[in-house]
C-alpha positions in Angstrom: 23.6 14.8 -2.1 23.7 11.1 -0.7 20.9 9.1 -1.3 20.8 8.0 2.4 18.4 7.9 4.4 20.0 5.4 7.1 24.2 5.6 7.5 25.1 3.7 10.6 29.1 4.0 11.2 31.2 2.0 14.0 27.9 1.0 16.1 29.0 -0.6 19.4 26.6 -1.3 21.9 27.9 -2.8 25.6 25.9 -3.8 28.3 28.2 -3.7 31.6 31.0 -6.5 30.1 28.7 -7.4 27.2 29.2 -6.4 24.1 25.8 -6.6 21.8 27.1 -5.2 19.0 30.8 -5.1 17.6 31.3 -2.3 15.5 29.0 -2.6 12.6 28.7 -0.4 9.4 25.2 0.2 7.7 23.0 2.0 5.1 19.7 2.1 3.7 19.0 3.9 0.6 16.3 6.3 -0.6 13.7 3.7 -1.8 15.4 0.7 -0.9 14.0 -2.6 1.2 16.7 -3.6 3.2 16.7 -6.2 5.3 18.8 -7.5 8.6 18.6 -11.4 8.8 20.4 -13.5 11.7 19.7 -15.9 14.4 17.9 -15.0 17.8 20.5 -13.4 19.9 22.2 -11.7 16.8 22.1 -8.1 17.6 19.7 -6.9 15.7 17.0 -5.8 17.9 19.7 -3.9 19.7 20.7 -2.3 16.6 17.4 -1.0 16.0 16.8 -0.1 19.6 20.3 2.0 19.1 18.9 3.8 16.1 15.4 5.1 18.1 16.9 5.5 20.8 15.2 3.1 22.7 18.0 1.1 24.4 18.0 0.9 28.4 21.5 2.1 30.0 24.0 0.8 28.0 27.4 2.3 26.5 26.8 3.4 22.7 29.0 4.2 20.1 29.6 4.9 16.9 27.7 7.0 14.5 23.8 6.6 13.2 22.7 9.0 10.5 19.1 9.7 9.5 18.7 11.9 6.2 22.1 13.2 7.0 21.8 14.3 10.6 23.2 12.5 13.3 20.7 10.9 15.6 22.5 10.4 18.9 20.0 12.5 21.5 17.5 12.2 20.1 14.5 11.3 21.8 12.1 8.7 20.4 9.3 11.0 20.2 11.1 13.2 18.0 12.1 10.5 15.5 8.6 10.3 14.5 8.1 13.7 13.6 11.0 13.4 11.7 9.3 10.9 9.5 11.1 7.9 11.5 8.9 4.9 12.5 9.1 1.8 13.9 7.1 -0.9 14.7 9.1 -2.8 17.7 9.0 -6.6 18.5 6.0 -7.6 20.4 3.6 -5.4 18.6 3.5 -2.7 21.4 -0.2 -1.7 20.9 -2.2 0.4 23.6 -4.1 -2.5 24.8 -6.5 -0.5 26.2 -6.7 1.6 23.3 -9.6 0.7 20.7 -8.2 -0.3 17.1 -9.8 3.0 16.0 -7.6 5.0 18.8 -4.7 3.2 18.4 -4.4 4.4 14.7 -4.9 8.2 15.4 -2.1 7.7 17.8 0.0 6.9 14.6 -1.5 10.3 13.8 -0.4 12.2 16.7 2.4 14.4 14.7 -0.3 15.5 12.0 -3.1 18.2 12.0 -5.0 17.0 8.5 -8.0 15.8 10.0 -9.4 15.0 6.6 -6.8 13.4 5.6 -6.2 11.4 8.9 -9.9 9.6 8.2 -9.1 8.9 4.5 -5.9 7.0 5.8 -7.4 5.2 8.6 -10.3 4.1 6.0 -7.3 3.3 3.3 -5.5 0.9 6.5 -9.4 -0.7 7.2 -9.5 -1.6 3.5 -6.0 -3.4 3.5 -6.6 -4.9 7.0 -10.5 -6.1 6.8 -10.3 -7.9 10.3 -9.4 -4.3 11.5 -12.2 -2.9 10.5 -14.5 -4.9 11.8 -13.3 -4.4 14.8 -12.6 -1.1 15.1 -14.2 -0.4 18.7 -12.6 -3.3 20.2 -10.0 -3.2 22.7 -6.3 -3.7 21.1 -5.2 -5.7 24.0 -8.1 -8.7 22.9 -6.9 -9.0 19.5 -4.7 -12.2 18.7 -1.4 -11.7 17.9 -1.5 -11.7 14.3 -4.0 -8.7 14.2 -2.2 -6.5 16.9 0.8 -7.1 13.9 -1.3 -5.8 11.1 -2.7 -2.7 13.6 0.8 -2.2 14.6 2.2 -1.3 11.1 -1.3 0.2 10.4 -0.7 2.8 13.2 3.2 3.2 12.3 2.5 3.9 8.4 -0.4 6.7 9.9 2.5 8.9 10.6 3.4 8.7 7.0 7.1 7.7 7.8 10.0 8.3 5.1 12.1 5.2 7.2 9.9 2.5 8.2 11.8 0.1 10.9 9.8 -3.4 11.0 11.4 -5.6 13.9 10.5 -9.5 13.9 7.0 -8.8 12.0 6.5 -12.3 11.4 7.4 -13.7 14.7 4.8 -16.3 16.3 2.6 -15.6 13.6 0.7 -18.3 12.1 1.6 -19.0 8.1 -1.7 -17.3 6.6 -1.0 -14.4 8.6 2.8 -14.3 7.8 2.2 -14.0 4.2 -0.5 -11.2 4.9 2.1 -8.9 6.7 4.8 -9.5 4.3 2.1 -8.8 1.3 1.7 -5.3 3.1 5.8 -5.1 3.8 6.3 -5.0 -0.5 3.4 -3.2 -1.2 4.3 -0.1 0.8 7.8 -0.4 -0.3 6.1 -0.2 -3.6 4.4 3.2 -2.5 8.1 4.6 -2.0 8.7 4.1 1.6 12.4 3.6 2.3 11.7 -0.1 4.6 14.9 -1.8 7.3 13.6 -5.0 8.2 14.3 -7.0 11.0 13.8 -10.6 10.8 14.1 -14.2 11.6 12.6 -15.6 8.2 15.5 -15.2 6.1 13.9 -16.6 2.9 10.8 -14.0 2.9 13.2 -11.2 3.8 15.7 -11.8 1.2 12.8 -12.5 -0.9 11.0 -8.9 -0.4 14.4 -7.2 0.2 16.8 -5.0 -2.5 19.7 -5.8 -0.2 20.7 -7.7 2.6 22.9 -8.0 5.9 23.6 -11.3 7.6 24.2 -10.3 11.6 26.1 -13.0 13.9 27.0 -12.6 17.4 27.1 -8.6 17.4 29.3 -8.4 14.0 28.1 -8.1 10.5 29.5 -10.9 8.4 27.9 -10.4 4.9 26.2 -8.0 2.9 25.2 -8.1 -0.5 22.4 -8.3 -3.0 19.4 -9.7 -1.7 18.9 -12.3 -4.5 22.4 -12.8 -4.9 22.5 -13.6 -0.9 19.1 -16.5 -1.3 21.7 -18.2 -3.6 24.5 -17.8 -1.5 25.6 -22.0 -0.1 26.9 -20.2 3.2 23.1 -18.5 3.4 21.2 -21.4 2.1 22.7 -23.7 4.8 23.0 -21.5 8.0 19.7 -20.0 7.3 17.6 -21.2 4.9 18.0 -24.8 6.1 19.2 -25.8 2.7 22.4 -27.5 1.6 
């Protein structure tokens, strides 16, 4: 039995003469942070948007995997039940949602009332501002808290994959470090983690493995710690020399 949980194969994305992504291999682990690094533009939202199905009309190819089934068909709706979340650039909160209805939406799939409340209490206690605002509309919270409610509602559904696009992007520093502090800690707890983002040093940092992404192709992979050492890392995206 494989230990993956993620096996993408040959992934091509086109949009009409544009081709997004170029054929690009990929697996996550059981248990593993992984993490997809590259510069705006890369591909890498669209990869993830070809995993959940979440893509608007475009040609897609190749094969995505989760837990040894393929995926192609499947509707977003159903990836959740199937223990596959994601929390999608921009947040995506129901703005006119309260934080408190927001994180039973996580919830939808489940029937445990009990244990619903004990995990929205466990999300209030590692997201404070949350909590004291749970009757307040999602839409009025800055961006930085619609983040923290928007992997608080994702990790309700008690996901086996967890797919985080961009978490940190347009955060402030205080509240960057926050959200990657939550990103290790529930890898810690066991959840199987591919993360999307810009901040190549914090990813690498959190990460068990990496991928670099440039213009639709993959052109690195390795060893997360390994790759923060890596000159051709360091200069194109660490800002290092």
């Amino acid at each position: 039995m494989s230990d993956n949980i993620l096996k993408i194969q040959g992934l091509k994305v086109a949009y009409g003469g544009i081709k997004a992504v170029k054929g690009i291999d990929l697996e996550v682990n059981k248990g593993e942070l992984v993490t997809l690094i590259g510069a705006n533009g890369a591909g890498k939202t669209t990869t993830l948007k070809a995993i959940t199905g979440t893509l608007p009309d475009c040609k897609v190819e190749g094969v995505i995997s989760y837990m040894g089934q393929p995926l192609k068909g499947s509707k977003s709706f159903e990836l959740v039940r199937q223990k596959l979340a994601m929390v999608p650039e921009g947040r995506g909160v129901f703005t006119r949602m309260s934080i408190h209805e927001n994180l039973l939406m996580g919830a939808y799939t489940r029937d445990d009332k009990a244990g619903i409340e004990a995990d929205v209490e466990k999300w209030f206690s590692v997201f404070p501002r949350l909590k004291e605002r749970a009757a307040q509309m999602a839409g009025t919270l800055s961006g930085g808290e619609q983040q923290m409610l928007a992997m608080a509602r994702a990790l309700m559904s008690h996901p086996k994959l967890l797919l985080l696009d961009e978490p940190s992007m347009g955060l402030a520093p205080i509240m960057v470090e926050k959200i990657f502090e939550v990103i290790r800690d529930v890898h810690k707890q066991g959840i199987t983690v591919l993360l999307v983002e810009q901040n190549a040093k914090l990813a690498l940092e959190a990460a068990n493995r990496g991928y670099v992404m440039d213009s639709g192709a993959i052109i690195m992979g390795g060893n997360a710690q390994d790759m923060l050492h890596d000159p051709r890392v360091k200069a194109a995206y660490l800002g290092e020399e």
